[in-house]
N, C-alpha and C positions, 0 to 999 in steps of 0.2 A: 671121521667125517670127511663126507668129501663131495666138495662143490664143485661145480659145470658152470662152466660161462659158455656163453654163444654172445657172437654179434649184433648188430643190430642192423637196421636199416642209415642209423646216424651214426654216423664213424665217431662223434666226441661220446656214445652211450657205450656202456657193454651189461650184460646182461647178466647175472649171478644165480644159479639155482642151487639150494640151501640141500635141497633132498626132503624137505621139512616144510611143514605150515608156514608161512609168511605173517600172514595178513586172513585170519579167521572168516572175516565179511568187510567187502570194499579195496577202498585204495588209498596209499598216504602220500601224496608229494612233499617234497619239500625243496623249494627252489634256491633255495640259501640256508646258510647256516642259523642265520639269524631263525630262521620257521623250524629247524629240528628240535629245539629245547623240549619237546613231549615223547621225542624217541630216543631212549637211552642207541639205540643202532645206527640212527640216522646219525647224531652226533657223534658218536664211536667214526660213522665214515667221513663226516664231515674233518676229523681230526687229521685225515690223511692231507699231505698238500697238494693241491692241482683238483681236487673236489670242486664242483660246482653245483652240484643238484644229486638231490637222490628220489626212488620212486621205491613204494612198496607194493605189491600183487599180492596176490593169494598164495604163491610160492617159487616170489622171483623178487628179487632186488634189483631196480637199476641204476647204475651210477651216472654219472655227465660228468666228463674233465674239462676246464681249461683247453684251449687249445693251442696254449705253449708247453703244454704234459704230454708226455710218450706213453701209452698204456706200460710198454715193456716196464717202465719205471713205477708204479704206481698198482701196477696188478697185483703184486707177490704182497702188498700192503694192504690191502680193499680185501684179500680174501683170509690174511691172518686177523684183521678186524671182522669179519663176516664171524668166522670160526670160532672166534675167541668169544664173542657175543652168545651163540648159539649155545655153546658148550658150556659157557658160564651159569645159564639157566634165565637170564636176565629178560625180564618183557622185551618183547619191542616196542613196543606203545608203555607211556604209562598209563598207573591206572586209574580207571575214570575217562579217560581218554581213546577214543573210537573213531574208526579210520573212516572216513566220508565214502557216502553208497554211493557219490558222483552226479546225479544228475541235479540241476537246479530244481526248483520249486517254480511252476507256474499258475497264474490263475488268472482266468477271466475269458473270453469266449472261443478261444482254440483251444479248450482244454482237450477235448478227441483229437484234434491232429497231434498236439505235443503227447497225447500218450501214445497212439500210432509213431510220431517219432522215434519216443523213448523205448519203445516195443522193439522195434529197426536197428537200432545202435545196439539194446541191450543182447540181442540176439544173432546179428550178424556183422555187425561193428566190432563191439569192442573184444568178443572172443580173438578175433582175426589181428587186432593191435596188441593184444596181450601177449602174445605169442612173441611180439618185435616188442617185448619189454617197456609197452607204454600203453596207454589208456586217450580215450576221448569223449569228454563229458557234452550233456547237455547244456546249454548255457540259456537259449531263449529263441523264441523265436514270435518276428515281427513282421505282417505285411509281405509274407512269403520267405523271407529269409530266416534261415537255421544259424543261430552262432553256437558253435562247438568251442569247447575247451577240451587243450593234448597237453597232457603231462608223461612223465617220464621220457621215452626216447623217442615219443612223437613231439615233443616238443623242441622248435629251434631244429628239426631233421629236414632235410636239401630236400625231402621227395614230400614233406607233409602237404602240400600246396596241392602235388599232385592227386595225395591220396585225396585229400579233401574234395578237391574239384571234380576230375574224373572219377575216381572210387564210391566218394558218401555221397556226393551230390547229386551223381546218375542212379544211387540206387534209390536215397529219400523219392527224387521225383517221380521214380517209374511209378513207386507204390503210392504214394500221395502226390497227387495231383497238386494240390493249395503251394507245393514246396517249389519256389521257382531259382535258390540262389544258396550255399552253405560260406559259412563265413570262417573265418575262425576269429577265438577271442581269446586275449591276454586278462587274466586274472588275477 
């Protein structure tokens, strides 16, 4: 077996490609260890020291370190866990247990712009962040303003502000007018 990392946009992420399925339908965060207990893999990475977050895709794992950890120190450890997991045959998810499609639940009278939204992110958002190993959900939106939720390596990333603002924010509004403001939101 043999995994591919790439970079990311946030220097504490790095990016893991398995060669293999990840994540069947969705996405899984888990911002602590405490939230991995339903992925035997998340917790498998969580075991490494200087772990701080992990993310699952469709056919990428991302980690988050600490930023008192040296990748050089911790890489050759994150991909004999990635391996060993794979090889073993073991879920990544348990079972019963199903990775979230992402976007919130809205209801009540912007339901046409929040699916216009959700139409916008799903189609040229979030393929584009998926790529830099991380995801951006819908979160809600009020009175003009979109709150977005970024997980994996857009989350806590030095440039997410920018993407947010210049990137989603010029594109929501070009297409939807109603959109005057993107936020981001902690979850």
């Amino acid at each position: 077996m043999f995994i591919q990392t790439e970079s990311t946009p946030n220097p504490a992420t790095l990016k893991f490609l398995p060669g293999q399925t990840v994540l069947d339908a969705g996405t899984a965060d888990f911002p602590s260890a405490e939230t991995a207990g339903k992925s035997p893999l998340a917790s498998r990475l969580f075991g490494v020291d200087g772990v701080t977050g992990v993310f699952f895709g469709a056919d990428f794992v991302t980690v988050t370190k600490a930023d008192a950890v040296q990748w050089d120190h911790i890489k050759p450890a994150l991909l004999g866990a990635i391996m060993e997991h794979f090889q073993s045959g073991a879920p990544v998810m348990d079972t019963g247990e199903t990775a979230a499609s992402g976007h919130a639940e809205h209801t009540g009278e912007d339901g046409e712009i929040v699916g216009q939204i959700k139409d916008l992110l799903d189609t040229r958002v979030r393929p584009a962040v998926a790529q830099d190993g991380g995801d951006i959900t819908f979160h809600g939106f009020d009175r003009g303003v979109v709150y977005l939720h970024m997980q994996g390596a857009c989350a806590g990333c030095p440039s997410s502000t920018l993407t947010l603002k210049m990137g989603i924010e010029n594109l929501l509004r070009h297409y939807i007018p109603e959109v005057t403001e993107v936020r981001p939101v902690a979850v």
